[in-house]
C-alpha positions as CSV (number, residue, x, y, z in Angstrom):
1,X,-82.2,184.0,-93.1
2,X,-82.3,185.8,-96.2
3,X,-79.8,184.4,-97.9
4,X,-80.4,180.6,-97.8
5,X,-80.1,177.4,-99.5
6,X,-83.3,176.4,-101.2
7,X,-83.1,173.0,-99.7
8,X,-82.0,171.1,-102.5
9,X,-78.0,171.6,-102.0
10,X,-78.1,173.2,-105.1
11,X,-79.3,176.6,-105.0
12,X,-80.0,180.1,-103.0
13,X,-82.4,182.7,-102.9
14,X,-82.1,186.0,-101.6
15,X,-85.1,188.3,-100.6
16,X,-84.7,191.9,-100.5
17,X,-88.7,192.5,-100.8
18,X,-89.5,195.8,-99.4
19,X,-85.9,197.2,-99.4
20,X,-86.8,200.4,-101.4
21,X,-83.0,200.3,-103.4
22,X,-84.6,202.3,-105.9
23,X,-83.0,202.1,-109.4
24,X,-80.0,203.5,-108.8
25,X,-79.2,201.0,-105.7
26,X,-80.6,198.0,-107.5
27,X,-77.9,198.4,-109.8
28,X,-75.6,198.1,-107.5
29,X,-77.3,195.0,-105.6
30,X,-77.2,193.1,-109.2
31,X,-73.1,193.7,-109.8
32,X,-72.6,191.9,-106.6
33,X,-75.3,189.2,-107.6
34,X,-73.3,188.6,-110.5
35,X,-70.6,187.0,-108.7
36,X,-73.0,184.2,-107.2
37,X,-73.0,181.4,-109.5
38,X,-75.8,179.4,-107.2
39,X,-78.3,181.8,-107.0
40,X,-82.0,180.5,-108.1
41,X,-84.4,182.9,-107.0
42,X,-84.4,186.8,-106.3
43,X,-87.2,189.2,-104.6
44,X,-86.8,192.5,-105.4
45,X,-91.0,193.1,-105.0
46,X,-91.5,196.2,-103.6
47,X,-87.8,197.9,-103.7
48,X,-88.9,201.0,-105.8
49,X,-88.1,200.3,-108.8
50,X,-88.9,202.1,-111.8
51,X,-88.6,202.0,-115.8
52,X,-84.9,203.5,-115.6
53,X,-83.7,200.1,-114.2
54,X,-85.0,197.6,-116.4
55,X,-82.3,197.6,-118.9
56,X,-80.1,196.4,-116.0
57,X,-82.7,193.9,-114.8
58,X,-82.6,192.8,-117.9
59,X,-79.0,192.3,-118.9
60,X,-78.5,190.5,-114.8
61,X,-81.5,188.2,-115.9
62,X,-80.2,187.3,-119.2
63,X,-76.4,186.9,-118.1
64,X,-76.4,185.0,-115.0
65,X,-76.1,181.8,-115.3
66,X,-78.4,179.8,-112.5
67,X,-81.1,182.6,-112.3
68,X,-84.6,180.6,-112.1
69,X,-87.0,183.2,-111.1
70,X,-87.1,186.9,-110.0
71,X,-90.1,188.6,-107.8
72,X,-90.4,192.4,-109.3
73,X,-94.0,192.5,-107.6
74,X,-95.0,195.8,-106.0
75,X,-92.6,197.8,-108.2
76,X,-94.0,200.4,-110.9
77,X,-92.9,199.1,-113.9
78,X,-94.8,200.1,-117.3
79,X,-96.9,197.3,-119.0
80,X,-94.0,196.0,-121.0
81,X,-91.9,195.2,-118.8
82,X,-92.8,192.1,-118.2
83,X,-92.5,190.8,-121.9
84,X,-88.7,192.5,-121.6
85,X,-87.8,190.5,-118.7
86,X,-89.3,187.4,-120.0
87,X,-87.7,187.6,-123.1
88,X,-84.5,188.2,-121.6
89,X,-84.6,185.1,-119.6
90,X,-86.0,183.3,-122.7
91,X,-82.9,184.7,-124.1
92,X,-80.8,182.9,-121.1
93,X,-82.5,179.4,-121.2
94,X,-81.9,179.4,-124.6
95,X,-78.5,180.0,-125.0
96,X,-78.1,177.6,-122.1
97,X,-79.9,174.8,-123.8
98,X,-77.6,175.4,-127.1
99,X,-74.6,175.1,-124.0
100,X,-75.4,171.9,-123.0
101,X,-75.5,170.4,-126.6
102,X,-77.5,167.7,-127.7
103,X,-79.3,165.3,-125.7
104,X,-78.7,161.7,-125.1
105,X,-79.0,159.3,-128.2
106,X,-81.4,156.7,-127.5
């Protein structure tokens, strides 16, 4: 199953690896990931993705609130697209963090 619970009660992943959505049909995969509020982990290696759809990798990966981890293996990305995807979901975690507030006193 493709769409499972990671085993923790918590959280799901989804693996579309090798579904060649290209970056027009990406797109639409990520407005419907949107909606899923316990999804961890998404594979997208190997889906044919190219330059044009980072921006929206980027804006799903910074906006969605439980997103852990993506797989873009196998795609052909330029060089920099990994520092824009990590930064965006630096960008996530830290607005998170500021979210949460402050820690516990001890």
């Amino acid at each position: 199953d493709n769409n499972r619970d990671n085993g923790s009660g918590r959280g799901r992943r989804l693996d579309l690896a090798g579904a060649h959505l290209g970056d027009r049909g990406v797109i639409a995969v990520l407005v419907a990931l949107a909606r899923d509020p316990l999804l961890e982990h998404v594979s997208l290696a190997g889906c044919a993705l190219h330059r044009a759809s980072l921006g929206a990798l980027g804006a799903f990966a910074e906006g969605h609130p439980a997103l852990q981890s993506m797989d873009l293996d196998g795609n052909l990305f330029p060089p920099e697209a990994a520092h824009r995807l990590s930064t965006a979901l630096s960008a996530r975690a830290a607005v998170a963090a500021a979210a949460a507030g402050p820690g516990p006193v001890p």
